[in-house]
N, C-alpha and C positions, 0 to 999 in steps of 0.2 A: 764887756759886761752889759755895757749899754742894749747894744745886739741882740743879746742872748734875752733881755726883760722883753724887747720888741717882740721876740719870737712866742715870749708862753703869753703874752696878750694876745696875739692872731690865735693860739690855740684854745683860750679860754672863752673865747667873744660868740656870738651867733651871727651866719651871714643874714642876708636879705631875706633872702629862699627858705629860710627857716624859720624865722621869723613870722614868714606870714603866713606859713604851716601851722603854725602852734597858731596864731589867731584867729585861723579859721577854725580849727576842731574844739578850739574856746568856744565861736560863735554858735557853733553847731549844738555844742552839748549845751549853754546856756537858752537856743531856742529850743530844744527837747525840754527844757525843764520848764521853760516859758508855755510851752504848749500843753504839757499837763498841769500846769499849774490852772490855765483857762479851762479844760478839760474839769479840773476837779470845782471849779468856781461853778460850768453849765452845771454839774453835775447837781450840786448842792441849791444851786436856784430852781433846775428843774425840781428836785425833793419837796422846795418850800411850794414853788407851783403845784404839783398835785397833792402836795394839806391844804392849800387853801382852798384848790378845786371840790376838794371831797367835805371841806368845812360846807362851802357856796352847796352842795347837796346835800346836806344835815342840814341845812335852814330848812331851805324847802319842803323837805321829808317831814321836819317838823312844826313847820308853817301847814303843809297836808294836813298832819293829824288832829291838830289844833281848828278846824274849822269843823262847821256842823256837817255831817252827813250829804246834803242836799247841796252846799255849796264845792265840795271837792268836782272840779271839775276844770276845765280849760277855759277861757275866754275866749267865744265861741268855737268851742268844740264838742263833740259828741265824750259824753256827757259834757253839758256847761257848767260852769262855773265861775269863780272868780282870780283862779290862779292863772298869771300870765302865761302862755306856750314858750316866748319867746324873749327872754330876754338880755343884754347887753352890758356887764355888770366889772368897772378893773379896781382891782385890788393889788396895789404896789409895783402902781405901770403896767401892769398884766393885765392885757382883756380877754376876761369869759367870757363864752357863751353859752347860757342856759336853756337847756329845751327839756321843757316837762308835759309829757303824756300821759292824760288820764283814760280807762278804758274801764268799759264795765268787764266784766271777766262769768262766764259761766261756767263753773263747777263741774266735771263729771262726779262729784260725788254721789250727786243726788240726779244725775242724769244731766244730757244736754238736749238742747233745743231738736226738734220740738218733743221729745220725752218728756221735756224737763219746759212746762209753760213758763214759768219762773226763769228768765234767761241770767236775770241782772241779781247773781248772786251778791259781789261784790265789786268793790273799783280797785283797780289796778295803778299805782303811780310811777312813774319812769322817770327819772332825772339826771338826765346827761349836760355835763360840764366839761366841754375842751376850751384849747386854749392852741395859739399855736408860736409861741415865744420857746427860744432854746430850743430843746427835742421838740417839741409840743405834746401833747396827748388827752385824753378823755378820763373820765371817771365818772361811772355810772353806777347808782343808787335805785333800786327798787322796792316798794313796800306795798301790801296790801292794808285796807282799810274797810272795815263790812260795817255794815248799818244795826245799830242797838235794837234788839228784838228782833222779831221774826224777820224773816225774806220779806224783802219787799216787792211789789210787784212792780215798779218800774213804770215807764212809759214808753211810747212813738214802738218802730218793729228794728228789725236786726240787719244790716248790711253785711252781709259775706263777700269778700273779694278774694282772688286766687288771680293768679298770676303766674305764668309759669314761662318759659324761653320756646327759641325757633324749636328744638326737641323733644316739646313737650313736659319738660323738667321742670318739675318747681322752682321760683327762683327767690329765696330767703333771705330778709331786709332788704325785701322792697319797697320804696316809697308811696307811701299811698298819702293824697291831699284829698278830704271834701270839702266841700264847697257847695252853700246854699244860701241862696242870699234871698230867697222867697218867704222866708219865713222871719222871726224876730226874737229872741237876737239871731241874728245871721250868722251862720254855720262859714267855718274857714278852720282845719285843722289838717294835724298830720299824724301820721301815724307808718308802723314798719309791720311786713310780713313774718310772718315765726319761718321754722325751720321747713316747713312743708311749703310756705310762698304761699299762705291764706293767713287772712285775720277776720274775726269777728267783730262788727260794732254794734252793739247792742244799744236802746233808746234812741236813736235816732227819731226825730219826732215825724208825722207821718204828713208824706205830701207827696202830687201827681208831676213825675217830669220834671223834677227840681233837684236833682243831685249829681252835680258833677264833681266826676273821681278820677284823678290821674294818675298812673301807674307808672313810675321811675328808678331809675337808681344810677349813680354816679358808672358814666362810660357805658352807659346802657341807652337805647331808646326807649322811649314813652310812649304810651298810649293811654286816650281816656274818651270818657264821655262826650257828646257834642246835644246844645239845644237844638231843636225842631228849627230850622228857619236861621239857624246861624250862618250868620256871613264868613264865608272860608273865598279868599284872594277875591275880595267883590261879590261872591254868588253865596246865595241863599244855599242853604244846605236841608232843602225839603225832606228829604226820606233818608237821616241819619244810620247807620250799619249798629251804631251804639248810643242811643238817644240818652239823653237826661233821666239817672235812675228813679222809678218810685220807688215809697217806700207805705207799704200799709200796717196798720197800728197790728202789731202780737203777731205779726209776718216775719220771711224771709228772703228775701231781697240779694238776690246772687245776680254777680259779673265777675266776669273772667277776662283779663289781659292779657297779650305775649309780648314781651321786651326780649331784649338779646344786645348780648355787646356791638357796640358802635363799626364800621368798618369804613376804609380808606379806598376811596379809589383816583386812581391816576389815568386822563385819558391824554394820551397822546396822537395829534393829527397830523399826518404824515403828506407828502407826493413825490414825486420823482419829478425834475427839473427839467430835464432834457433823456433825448434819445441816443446812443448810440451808434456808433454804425461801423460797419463795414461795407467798403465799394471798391469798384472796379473802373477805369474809364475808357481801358484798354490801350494805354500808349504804350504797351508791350505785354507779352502772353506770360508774365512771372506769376499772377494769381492766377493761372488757367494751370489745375492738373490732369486736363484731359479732351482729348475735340477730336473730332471725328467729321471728314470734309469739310472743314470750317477754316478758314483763313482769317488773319489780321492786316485789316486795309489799314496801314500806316497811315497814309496822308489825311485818312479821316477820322483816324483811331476809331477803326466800328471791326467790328466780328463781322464778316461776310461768309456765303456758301463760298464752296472753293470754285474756282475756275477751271475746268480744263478743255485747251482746245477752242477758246472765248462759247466753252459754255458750263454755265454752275451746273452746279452737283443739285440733284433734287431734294435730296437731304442731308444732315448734318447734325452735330450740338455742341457745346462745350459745357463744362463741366469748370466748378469755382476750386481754389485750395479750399481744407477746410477751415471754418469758420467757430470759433471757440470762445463766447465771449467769455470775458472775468466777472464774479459775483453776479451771474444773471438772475435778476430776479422776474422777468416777464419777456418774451418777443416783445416786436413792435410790430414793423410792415416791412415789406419787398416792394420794392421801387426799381422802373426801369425805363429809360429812354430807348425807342425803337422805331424804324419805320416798315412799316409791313403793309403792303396794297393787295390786293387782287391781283394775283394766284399766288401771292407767296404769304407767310405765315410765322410767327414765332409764337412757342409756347413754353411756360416756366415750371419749373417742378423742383421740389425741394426733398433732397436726400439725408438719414443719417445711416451709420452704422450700427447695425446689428450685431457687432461681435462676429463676423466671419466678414462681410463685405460693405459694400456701401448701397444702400437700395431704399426706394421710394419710401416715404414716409406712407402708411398705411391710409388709407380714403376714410377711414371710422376716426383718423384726427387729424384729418387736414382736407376739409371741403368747407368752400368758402361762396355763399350763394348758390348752391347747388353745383357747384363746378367741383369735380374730383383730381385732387394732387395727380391720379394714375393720370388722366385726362388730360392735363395739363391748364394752368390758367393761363386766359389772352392779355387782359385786363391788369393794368396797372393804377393804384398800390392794391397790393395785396395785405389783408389783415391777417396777423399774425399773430394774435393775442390768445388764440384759442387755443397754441400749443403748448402744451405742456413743458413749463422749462425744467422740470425733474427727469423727464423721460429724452429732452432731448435738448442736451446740452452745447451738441456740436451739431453742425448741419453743412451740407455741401448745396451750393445754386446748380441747375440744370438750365438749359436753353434748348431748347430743340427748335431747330429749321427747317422748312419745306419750301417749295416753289414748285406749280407745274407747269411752268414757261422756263425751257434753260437759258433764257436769253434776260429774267429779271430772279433777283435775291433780294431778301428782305435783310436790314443792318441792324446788327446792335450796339448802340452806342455808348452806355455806360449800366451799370445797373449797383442797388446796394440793398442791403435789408439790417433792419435797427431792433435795437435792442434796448432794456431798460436795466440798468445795476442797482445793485445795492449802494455803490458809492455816490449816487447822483441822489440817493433819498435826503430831503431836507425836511423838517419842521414846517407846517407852516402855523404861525406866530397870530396873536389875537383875532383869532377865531371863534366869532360868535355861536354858542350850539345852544340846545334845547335839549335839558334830560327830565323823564318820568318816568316814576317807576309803578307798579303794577298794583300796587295796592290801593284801595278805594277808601275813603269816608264815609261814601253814601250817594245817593243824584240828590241833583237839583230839579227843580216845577216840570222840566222839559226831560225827565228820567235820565240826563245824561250821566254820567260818572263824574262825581270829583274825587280826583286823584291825591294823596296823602304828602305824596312828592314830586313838584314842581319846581324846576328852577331854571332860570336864564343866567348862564355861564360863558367864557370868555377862558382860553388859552392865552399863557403867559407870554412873554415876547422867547419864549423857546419851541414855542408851541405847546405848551403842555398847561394842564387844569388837575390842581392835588384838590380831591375833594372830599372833604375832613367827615366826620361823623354822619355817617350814612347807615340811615337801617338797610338789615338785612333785607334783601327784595329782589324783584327780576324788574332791570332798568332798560329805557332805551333813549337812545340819543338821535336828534333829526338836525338837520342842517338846512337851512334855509337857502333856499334857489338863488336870494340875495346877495348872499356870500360869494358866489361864483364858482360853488363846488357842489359837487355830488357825493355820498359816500358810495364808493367803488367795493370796500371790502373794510371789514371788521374781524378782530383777532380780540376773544373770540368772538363769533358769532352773536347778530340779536335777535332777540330783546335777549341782553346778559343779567345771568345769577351772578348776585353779592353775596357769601355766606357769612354771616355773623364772624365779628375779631377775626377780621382778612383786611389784606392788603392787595389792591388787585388792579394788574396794569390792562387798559384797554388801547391796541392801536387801532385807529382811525383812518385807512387809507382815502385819499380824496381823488377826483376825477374831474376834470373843467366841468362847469354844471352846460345839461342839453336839459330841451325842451319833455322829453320822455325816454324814460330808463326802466331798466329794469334789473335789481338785485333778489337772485335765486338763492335761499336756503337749503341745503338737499341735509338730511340726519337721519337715523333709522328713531328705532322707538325707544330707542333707551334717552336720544337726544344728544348723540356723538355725530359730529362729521362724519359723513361719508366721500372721503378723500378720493379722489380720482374719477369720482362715477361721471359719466359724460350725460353733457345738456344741448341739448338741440332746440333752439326757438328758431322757427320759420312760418313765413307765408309766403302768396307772393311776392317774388318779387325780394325777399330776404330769405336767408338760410346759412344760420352760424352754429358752427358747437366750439364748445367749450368743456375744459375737464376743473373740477372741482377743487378750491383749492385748499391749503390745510384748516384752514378757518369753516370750509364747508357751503362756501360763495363762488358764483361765477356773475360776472355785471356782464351785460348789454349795452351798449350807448353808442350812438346815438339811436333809436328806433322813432317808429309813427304812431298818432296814436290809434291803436288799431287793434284788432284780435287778433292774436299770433298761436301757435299752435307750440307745447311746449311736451318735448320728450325729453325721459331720464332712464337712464341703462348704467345697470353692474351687476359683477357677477354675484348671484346669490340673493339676490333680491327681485321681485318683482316689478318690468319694465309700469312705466307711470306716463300717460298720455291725458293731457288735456288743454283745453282751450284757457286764455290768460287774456285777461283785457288790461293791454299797456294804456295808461292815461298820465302825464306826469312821472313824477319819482315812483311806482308802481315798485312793490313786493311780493316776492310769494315764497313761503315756508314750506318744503315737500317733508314727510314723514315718510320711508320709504320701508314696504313691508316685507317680509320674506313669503316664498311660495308657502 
């Protein structure tokens, strides 16, 4: 019996595992209720916050209507008066904030300006009350107010502003601020654009070059007024693009702004670390797919002519495996140890395939100094940069031999040619640059340009610069000789378009800084790369081409400073010939036309 009670205990009991099953789906449904319960508490404090907000606008409204005529207005605002703009007001730990605009308001009933002389029909009251406790939100109040008896005529003349984005579009509750401090009381008010991105201010009282107006809006850029003679970063701003408005008594007084949403850009400054390579030194024939009279002198590991008879063969060559780098992103150079005297001779040529054999790299992309791949180069390192790594991904070495004495051969003793990867690209890390973008202010005494956007910036330790709220503009970046770089190439290409509410990565390729360079733009007319087209800068004494690359750049470096002669060719376009004076980090922008 005893037994038998133990048994229906274990059966009646709960384990562990169960136990703390059931406690958790307790905890769960008692925080669901817990969380609506909070949910219905915001709910019921936001309600009381916006009655009190829209009580906080029923003062106002009727604090408005309650003064005389003449005093309905702003503290210093257009119209003045003696109602605060701005003010800071909590009501049961809630802080308000109150903004109230007055505006004179002209009728189309009876005509509008200039129809209608009479601009200052009536005043206009606005009274916005946010708050930003709980949800947060606003509650806005408006009323008119017109003067007892007749129209009145009013005073000072009418301020019209428009305002419209990079499109030409109107852009609706815009921020408009004036600001006059020439006169007394001193003008400081705000006010929003209607649905078209214009507003009228009518009374404004009348004076020469005293009213600055700035045009904003929240994630947008700004633009406004500037005095005669105003200091912008230290310099006088002589011959302003948008001077300090007038305004003349029973006039109309128009400016026009363009704002547009804010945009991000990211520049990232890049180089390649090291070279690549592939070589040979010859202590056996395993990289040789091919030779012809040519022997391997072992005990010197050199390529010699062949011997027959104790006398060399007059000519020869050998030929490399092929060569295939991984993630190529540029040639480098061809380098070779050799000894060659009088009467004998070595000369280098570089092959790929064409899809049927293996054969010379074409002379219109591979002449280096006026010297032709067919020709063969003497001259060791060979520059290699001008070839194309899209078009020639793999490449075979050539050596050709001669002697016209069989009794001496010329040796080759090792040779290699390098390359640049993508996996050797690294960041390079706080780097000071210079960006400005195209837009003007106005000149200073000396008619120079002052530019809108200036700034001295600095890459993170990744190398990279996030640079936040930028108007829309066409920018450019410069590097200082200081640094010990040059920019070699730009993706995309500059001076670069910002379009308004973009995000936009720039890479910055850099190059050891030389005393004089030269970066080539090639584009057609529209302002697109022209990818592949071939560039030729030569004089004496120098002669390099180069093919164009997706960004629409080919660099030069190191050069003299000196007049160089600069040719561009593609097909479908008209060839472009002219003279370039390299001096320093030297630029040239080509636009290329069709026949």
């Amino acid at each position: 019996m005893f037994a038998s009670l133990i048994g229906k205990n274990k059966k009646s009991g709960f384990t562990l595992v169960e136990s703390l099953v059931g406690i958790t789906l307790l905890l769960i449904v008692f925080i669901g209720i817990f969380g609506l319960i909070r949910l219905n508490i915001k709910i019921v404090a936001q309600s009381k916050a916006k009655a009190v907000a829209t009580a906080l606008a029923n003062q106002k409204i009727e604090l408005a209507r309650n003064l005389t005529y003449n005093q309905v207005g702003t503290a210093g605002g257009i119209p003045s008066g003696v109602i605060l703009e701005t003010e800071n007001i909590e009501r049961n730990k809630i802080a308000y904030t109150v903004k109230t605009t007055v505006i004179y308001v002209d009728d189309s009933f009876d005509g509008v300006f200039p129809a209608d002389p009479l601009a200052w029909d009536y005043k206009r009251i606005r009274v916005k009350v946010s708050w930003s406790e709980f949800f947060g939100g606003q509650v806005t109040l408006q009323t008119d107010i017109a003067p007892k008896g007749i129209e009145t005529t009013g005073e000072g003349g009418i301020i019209s502003v428009l305002v419209f984005d990079a499109n030409g579009q109107p852009v609706p509750q815009a921020d408009i601020r004036v600001e006059n401090n020439d006169i007394f009381p001193p003008i400081d008010a705000s006010y929003q654009t209607d649905n078209q991105g214009r507003i009228f201010i009518p009374g404004a009282p009348e004076c020469n070059d005293c009213y600055k107006i700035t045009a904003s809006k929240f994630d947008y850029s700004s633009e406004r007024t500037y005095e005669i003679n105003e200091m912008v970063r230290s310099v006088a701003l002589a011959f302003p693009i948008k001077p300090f408005l007038s305004v003349i008594e029973g006039q109309l007084s128009e400016i026009s702004f363009s704002i547009d949403r804010l945009s991000t850009k990211t520049v990232n400054t890049i180089r390649y670390i090291e070279e690549k390579n592939w070589n040979d030194s010859f202590e056996d024939e395993s990289k040789i797919s091919e030779k012809l009279q040519t022997t391997l002198d072992s005990v010197n590991s050199a390529i010699k002519l062949e011997n027959i008879d104790s006398q060399y063969q007059l000519s020869g060559y050998i030929i490399s495996n092929i060569i295939t780098p991984t993630a190529l992103v540029e040639w480098g150079r061809m380098n070779w140890n050799d000894e060659n005297f009088v009467p004998t001779e070595i000369k280098y040529q570089i092959l790929y395939f064409n899809g049927v054999d293996w054969v010379l790299i074409p002379d219109s992309d591979l002449t280096v100094s006026g010297v032709l791949n067919s020709e063969g180069f003497p001259d060791s390192p060979l520059d290699l940069s001008q070839l194309d790594s899209y078009r020639y991904k793999s490449v075979k070495l050539k050596a050709n031999f001669s002697t016209s004495d069989p009794n001496q051969t010329p040796s080759l003793f090792d040779w290699q040619i390098t390359w640049f990867s993508s996996d050797t690209l690294i960041s390079v890390p706080n780097l000071s640059f210079f960006m400005q973008g195209a837009k003007t202010l106005g000149l200073d005494i000396n008619n120079q340009p002052i530019y809108k956007y200036v700034q001295n910036l600095t890459t993170n330790s990744e190398g990279t610069a996030n640079i936040l709220n930028l108007e829309w503009d066409s920018y450019r970046i410069i590097i200082s000789p200081a640094t010990g770089y040059d920019i070699a190439n730009s993706f995309p290409s500059q001076p670069i378009n910002l379009n308004p509410d973009s995000d936009q990565t720039v890479i910055i390729k850099l190059a050891n800084h030389q005393t004089n360079t030269l970066l080539v733009t090639v584009k057609n007319s529209a302002g697109q790369p022209l990818i592949g087209a071939g560039v030729r800068l030569y004089r004496i004494g120098y002669d390099k081409n180069k093919l164009v690359s997706e960004s629409g750049q080919v660099f030069f470096s190191p050069l003299s400073q000196a007049v160089y002669n600069l040719e561009i060719k593609i097909a479908g376009y008209q060839d472009w010939l002219s003279e370039v004076t390299v001096s320093g980090q030297s630029e040239q922008i080509i636009l290329m036309t069709t026949p």
